[in-house]
N, C-alpha and C positions, 0 to 999 in steps of 0.2 A: 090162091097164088102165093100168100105169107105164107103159109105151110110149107108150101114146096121149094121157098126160096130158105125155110130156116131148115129144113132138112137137106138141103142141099150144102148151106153152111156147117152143119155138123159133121157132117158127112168128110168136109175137107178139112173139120180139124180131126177128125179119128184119125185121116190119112195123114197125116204129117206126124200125131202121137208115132203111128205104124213105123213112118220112116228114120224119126228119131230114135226108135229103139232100134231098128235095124240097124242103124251107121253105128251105135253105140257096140251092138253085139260082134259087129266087123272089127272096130277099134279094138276090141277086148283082144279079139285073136290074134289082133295084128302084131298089139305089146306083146303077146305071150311070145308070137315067133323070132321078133326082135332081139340080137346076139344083145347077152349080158355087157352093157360096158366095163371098160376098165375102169379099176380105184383111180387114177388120175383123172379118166374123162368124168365121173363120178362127181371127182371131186371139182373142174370145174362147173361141170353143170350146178352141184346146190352153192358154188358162190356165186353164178350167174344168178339163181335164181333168189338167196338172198339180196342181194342187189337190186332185184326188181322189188323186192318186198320191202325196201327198204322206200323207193319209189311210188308205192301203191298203200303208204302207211293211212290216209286220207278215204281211203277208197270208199266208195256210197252203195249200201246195199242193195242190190238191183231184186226187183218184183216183178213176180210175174202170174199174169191173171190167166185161170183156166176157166172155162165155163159148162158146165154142165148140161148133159142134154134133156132139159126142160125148160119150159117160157116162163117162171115165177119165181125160182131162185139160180144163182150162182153163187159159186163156193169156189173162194181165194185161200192159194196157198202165198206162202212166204220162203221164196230161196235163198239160203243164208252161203253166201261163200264161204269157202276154207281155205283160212287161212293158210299164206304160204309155210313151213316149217322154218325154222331162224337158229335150227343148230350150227351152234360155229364150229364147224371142224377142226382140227390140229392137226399139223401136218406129222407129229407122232405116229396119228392114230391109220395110218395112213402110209402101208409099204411105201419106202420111195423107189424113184424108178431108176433103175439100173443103169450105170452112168457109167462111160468106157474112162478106165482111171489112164491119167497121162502121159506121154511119156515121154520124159527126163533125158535129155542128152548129155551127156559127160563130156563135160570140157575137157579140151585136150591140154595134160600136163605141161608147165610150163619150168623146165630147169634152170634154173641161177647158178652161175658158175660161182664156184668160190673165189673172193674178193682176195688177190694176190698180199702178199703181205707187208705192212709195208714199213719201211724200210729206215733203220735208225738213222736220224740226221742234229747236227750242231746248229741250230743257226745261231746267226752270227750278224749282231746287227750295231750302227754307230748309238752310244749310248746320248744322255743330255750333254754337253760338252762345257767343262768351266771357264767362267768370264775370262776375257785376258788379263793379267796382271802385272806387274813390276817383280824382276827377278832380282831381289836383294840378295846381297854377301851372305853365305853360313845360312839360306831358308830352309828347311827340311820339312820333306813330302809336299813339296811341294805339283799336285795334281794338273798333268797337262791333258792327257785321253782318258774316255768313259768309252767300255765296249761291254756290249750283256752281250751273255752266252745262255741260250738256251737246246736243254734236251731231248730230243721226242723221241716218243716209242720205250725209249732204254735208257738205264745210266749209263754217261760217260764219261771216261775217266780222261782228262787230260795231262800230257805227259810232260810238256814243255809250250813255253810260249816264246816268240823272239819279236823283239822289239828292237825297233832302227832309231838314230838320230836322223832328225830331218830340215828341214828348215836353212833358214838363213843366219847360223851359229855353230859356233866350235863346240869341240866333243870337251872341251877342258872347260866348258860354263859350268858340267856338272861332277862333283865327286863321285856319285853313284848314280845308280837308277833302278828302281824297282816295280815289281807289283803290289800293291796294297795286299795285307796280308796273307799272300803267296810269295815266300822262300826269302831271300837277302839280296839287297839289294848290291849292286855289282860294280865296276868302271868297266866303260863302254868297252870293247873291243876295235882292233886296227880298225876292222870294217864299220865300225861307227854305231856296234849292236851290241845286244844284251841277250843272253837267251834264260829266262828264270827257267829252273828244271827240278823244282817242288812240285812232285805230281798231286792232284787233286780231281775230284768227280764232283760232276753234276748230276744229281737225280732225277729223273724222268720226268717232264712235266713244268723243269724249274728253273726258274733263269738266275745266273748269276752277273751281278757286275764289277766289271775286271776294272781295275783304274790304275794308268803308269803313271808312272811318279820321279822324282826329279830330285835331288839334294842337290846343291849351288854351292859353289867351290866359295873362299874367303872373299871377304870385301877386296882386298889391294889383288889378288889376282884376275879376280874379274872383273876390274878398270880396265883390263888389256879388251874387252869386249862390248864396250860399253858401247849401248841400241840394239845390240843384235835382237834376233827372235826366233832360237832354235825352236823345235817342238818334237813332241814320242811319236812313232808311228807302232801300232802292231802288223808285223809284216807275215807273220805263220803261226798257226796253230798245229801242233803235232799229236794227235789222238792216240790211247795204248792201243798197241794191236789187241787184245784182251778184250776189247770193247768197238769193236770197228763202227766208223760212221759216216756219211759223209760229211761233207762243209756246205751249210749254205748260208752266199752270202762274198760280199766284195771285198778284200784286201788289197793292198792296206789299208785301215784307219787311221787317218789321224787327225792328231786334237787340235788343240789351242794352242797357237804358239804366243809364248808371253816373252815380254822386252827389258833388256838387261840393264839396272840401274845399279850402279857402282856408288852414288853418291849419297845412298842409305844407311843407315845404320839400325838392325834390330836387336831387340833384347838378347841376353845370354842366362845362363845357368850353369853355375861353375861349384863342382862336388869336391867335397874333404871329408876329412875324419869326424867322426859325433861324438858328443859325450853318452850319447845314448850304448853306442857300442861295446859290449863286455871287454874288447882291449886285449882280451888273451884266450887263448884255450881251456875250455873247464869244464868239467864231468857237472848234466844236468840228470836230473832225479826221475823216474816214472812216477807218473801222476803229478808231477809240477804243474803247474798254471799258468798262463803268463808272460812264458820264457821269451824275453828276447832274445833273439837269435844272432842278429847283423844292425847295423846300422849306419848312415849317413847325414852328412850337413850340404844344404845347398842355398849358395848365394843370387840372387837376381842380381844381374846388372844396371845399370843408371838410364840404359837406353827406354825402354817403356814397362809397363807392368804384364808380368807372367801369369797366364791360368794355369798349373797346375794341372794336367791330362792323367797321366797314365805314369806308372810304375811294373816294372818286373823285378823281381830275384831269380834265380836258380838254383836250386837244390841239388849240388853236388855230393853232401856226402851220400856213406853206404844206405841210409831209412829210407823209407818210402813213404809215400804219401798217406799209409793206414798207419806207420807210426807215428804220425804227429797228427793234430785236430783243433779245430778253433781258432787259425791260421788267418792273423790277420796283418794287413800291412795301415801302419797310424804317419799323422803329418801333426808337428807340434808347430805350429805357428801362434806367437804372441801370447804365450802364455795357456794356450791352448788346444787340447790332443783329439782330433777326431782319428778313427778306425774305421776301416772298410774292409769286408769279411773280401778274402784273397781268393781269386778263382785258379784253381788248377788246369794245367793240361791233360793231353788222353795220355802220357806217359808220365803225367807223376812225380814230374821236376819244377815246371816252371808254375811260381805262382805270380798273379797281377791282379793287378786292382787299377778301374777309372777313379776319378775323383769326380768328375763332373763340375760344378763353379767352386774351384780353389783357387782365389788370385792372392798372388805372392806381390806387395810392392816394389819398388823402385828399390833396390838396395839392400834389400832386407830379406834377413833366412829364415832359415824353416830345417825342423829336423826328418826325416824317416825314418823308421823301421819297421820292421819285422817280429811277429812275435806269435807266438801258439801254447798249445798243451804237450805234454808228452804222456805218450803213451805204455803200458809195461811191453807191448811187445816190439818195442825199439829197441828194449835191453841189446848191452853191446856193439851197437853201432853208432853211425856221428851225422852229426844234422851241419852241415856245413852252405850256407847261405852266402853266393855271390852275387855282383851286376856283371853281365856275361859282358854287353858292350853300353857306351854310351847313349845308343839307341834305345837303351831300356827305361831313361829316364824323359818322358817327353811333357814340351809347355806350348801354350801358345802365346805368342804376343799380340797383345790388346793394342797395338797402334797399328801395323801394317797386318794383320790378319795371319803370320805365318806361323810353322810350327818350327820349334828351338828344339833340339836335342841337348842333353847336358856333356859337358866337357870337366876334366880334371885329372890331376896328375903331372909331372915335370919330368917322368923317366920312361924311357922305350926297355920294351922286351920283359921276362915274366918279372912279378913283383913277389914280396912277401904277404902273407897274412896281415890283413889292416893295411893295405896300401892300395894305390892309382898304378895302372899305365898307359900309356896314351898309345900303344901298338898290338898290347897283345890282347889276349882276351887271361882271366877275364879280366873289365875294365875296373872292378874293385876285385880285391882277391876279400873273401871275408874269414872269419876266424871260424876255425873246425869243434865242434865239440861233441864230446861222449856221451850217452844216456849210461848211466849205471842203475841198479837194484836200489842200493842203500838202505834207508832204512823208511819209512814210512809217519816219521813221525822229523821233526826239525833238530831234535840233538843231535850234536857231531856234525852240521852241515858247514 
């Protein structure tokens, strides 16, 4: 009965060898009929299958016992698994897979009109406005409106400005009335205006500031108005046609109106003859040194102490401004001469000079002149040096803050060489002289 119970055991393990080989030999075929994957599916599958090998790094090697068909031995094998493969793929190595490229819609163009162009304009605005003050007898420049003027786009040239009296005062408070260094200053008109018509431009980008101004008739005339408070307006701007533009910006402006005291008294400056002055007509030398040309004496008055401002001459004779060089205008006071190198204008006549702090005291003078080089190509013609008006000589006074114009002279209408007039221009007439050749050396001068 053990016999035929262990052959009957053997018997069902040959059958199960049998059918393990069978299913194997089926498998075999079945991979072979199996369609070739794609490189993609390929390639997930060995990283699916890395993955698991990554998972199964531990793994226990499994045994398996066979037994032999006889009762006295058996005989073990050992099944060793295999390993999963652990190549790491690159997706280099590895066509990629065909990928539909995108596609891009184009925006629809968007046009900008061109920006219209735009359009020259002045504006026109109230500037800082000066404190009110006391209108004393004989002040000059004396400042009542600030107006800036700026340009855009373009330069513009401006042709004329008009200026009104306004306020609560007579047109007779003021001798004149101007613009700060634009054109001369004027006596108002019936209508109680001024129109300055010195043309001048502003450049693109740049503001200027305009400032009217006001000269005060004498002390004993302007007792007849004592409190009032005239003041400037600027009431129009007139533009060159040449430059068109428009205006922006509200007119009239106007300024500070200041109050009329009669019962003042400020400093004066009262001009005469110099010793400095050559005196006569006289033939100067090329290449002289030196030369004085003109000159003047000026008195301060008893009323407060004068600062000394500004000087001009003008250069009437035939030279020009390349025949003469090294052009300066000097102040001798107490014994003592300083020079300030003379600035010319863009025509080549007028020269001036500031001083900056030169106080002149109570009473006491001071001389000016003029004086330069000559040059050989002035040969034959004449350096003739006047003061065109009394406005050329200006002070300030250190007590009431005002500016003095100098005065001198006791006769109306034209003068001589080395003389004052109190009407015409000019208000010194000065002595003419010649440049000649000569000789190069000091004998026979």
């Amino acid at each position: 009965m053990f016999r035929n119970t262990e052959r009957g055991y053997i018997g069902f393990v040959i059958l199960a060898i049998v059918a393990v080989a069978l299913g194997a030999v089926s498998l075999f075929f079945y991979e072979q009929k199996k369609p070739t994957p794609s490189p993609t599916e390929q390639l997930e599958k060995i990283v699916m299958e890395d993955a698991r090998a990554n998972q199964l790094a531990n793994v226990v090697e499994a045994t398996t016992t066979i037994v032999i068909a006889t009762t006295t031995e058996i005989k073990t094998e050992q099944l060793v698994p295999v390993p999963v493969s652990k190549k790491i793929v690159s997706y280099a190595d590895t066509p990629p897979k065909p990928t539909a490229k995108p596609t891009i819609q184009a925006e629809p163009s968007v046009v900008i009109p061109p920006s219209p162009p735009k359009e020259p304009t002045l504006i026109v605005e109230t500037g800082e406005q000066p404190k009110q003050t006391l209108l004393i007898g004989s002040a000059r420049l004396v400042p009542f409106t600030v107006v800036n003027l700026t340009a855009k786009e373009t330069d513009i040239e401006i042709e004329s400005l008009e200026v009104e009296r306004k306020g609560m005062g007579s047109d007779r408070i003021f001798v004149e009335v101007g613009v700060i260094d634009h054109g001369l200053e004027k006596k108002l008109n019936a209508n109680h205006q001024y129109v300055m018509r010195k043309p001048f431009t502003i450049k693109a980008g740049e503001t200027e500031e305009i400032t009217l101004y006001g000269n005060i008739t004498d002390k004993s005339t302007l007792a007849t108005y004592e409190g009032q408070s005239p003041s400037l307006a600027l009431i129009k701007i007139n533009i060159n046609a040449k430059t068109p533009a428009k205006i922006s910006g509200v007119l009239p402006i106007v300024g500070t109106a200041h109050i009329v005291n009669s019962s003042l008294t400020i400093g004066s400056m009262t001009l005469s003859s110099s010793g400095f002055d050559p005196g006569i007509n006289k033939n100067i030398y090329i290449n002289d040194t030196g030369i004085i040309f003109s000159a003047v004496r000026g008195l301060v008055g008893g009323s407060e102490v004068i600062n000394l401002q500004f000087f001009g001459w003008t250069q009437n004779g035939s030279a020009s401004y390349l025949n003469i060089s090294n052009v300066q205008i000097c102040v001798f006071y107490k014994a003592d001469t300083k020079c300030f190198p003379a600035d010319v204008d863009s025509v080549g006549k007028y020269y001036s000079a500031e001083f900056g702090d030169m106080k002149i005291g109570k009473g006491e003078s001071f001389d000016l002149y003029i004086k330069g080089d000559v040059l050989p190509s002035g040969v034959n013609r004449t350096v003739n040096f006047d003061i065109t008006t009394s406005y050329d000589v200006l002070g300030l006074g250190q007590s009431y803050n005002n500016f003095i114009y100098s005065q001198g002279g006791e006769l109306d209408g034209a003068q001589p060489e080395g003389s004052f007039s109190i009407t015409e221009y000019p208000f010194y007439n000065g002595y003419a002289h010649s440049i000649v050749s000569g000789s190069f050396n000091n004998i026979g001068r």
